[in-house]
C-alpha positions as CSV (number, residue, x, y, z in Angstrom):
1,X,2.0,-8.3,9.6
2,X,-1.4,-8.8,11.0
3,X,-1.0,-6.2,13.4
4,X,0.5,-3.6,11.1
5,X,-2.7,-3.8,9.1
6,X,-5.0,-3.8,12.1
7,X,-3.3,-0.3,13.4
8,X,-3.4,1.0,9.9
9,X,-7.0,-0.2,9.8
10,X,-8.1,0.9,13.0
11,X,-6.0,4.5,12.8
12,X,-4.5,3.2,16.1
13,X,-1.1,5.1,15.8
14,X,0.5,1.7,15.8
15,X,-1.5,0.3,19.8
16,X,-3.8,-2.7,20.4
17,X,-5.5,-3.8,23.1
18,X,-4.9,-7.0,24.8
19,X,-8.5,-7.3,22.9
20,X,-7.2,-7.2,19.5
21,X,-3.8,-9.1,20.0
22,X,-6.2,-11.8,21.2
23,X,-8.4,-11.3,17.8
24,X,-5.8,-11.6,15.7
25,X,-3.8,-14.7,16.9
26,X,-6.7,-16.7,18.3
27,X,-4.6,-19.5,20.0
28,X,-3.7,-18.6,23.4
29,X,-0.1,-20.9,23.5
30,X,0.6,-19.6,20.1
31,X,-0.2,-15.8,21.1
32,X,1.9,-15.9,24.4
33,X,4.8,-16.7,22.9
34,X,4.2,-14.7,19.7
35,X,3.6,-11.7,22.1
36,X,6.8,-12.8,24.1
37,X,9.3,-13.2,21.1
38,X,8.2,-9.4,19.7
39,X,8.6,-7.6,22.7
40,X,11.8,-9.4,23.5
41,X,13.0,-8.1,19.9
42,X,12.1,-5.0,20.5
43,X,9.7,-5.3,17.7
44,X,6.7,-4.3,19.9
45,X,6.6,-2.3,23.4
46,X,4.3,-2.2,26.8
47,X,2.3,0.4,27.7
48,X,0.0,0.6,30.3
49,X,-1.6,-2.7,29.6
50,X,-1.3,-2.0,25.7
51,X,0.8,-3.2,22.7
52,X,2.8,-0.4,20.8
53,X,4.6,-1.3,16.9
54,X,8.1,-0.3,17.4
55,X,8.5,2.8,15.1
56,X,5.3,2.5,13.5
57,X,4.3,6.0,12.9
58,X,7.9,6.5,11.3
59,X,6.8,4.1,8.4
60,X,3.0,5.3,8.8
61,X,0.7,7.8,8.5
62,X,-0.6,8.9,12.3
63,X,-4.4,9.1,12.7
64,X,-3.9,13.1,12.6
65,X,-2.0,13.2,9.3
66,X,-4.7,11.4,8.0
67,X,-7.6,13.2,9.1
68,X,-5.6,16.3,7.6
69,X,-5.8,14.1,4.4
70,X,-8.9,14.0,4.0
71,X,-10.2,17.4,4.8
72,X,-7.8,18.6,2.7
73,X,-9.4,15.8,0.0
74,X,-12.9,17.0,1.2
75,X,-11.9,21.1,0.3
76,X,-10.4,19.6,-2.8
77,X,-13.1,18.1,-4.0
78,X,-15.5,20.8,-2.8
79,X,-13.8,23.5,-5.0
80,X,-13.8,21.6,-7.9
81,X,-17.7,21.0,-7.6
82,X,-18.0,24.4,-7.3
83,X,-16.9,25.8,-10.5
């Protein structure tokens, strides 16, 4: 759950570095096996020395989607001022 909220956070399209993995479960024996247990699930994936969420951008906004949101907020609000 911690890592859900640290992509969603961090607009990281659902990847952490090895830094934040480490950040967010600060006790190495507990973190290997936490680590091990999710990827073994199929819960997280590996990817070029980086942690993916499984299907995270198909239950989240992607960083782009939310940029969109907000310039799209930003013209919104913009307009309206402007009257």
């Amino acid at each position: 759950m911690k890592a859900i909220a640290y992509c969603a956070r961090h607009e990281t399209d659902g990847w952490m570095h090895p830094g934040a993995v480490m950040a967010l479960s600060p006790l190495q024996s507990d973190r290997e096996l936490q680590v091990e247990v999710l990827l073994d699930e199929g819960l997280w994936v590996e990817h070029d020395g980086r942690y993916g969420i499984h299907d995270y951008l198909d239950y989240n906004f992607s960083k782009e989607e939310i940029e969109k949101k907000r310039e799209a907020d930003r013209e919104r609000k913009a307009k309206k001022g402007s009257r």
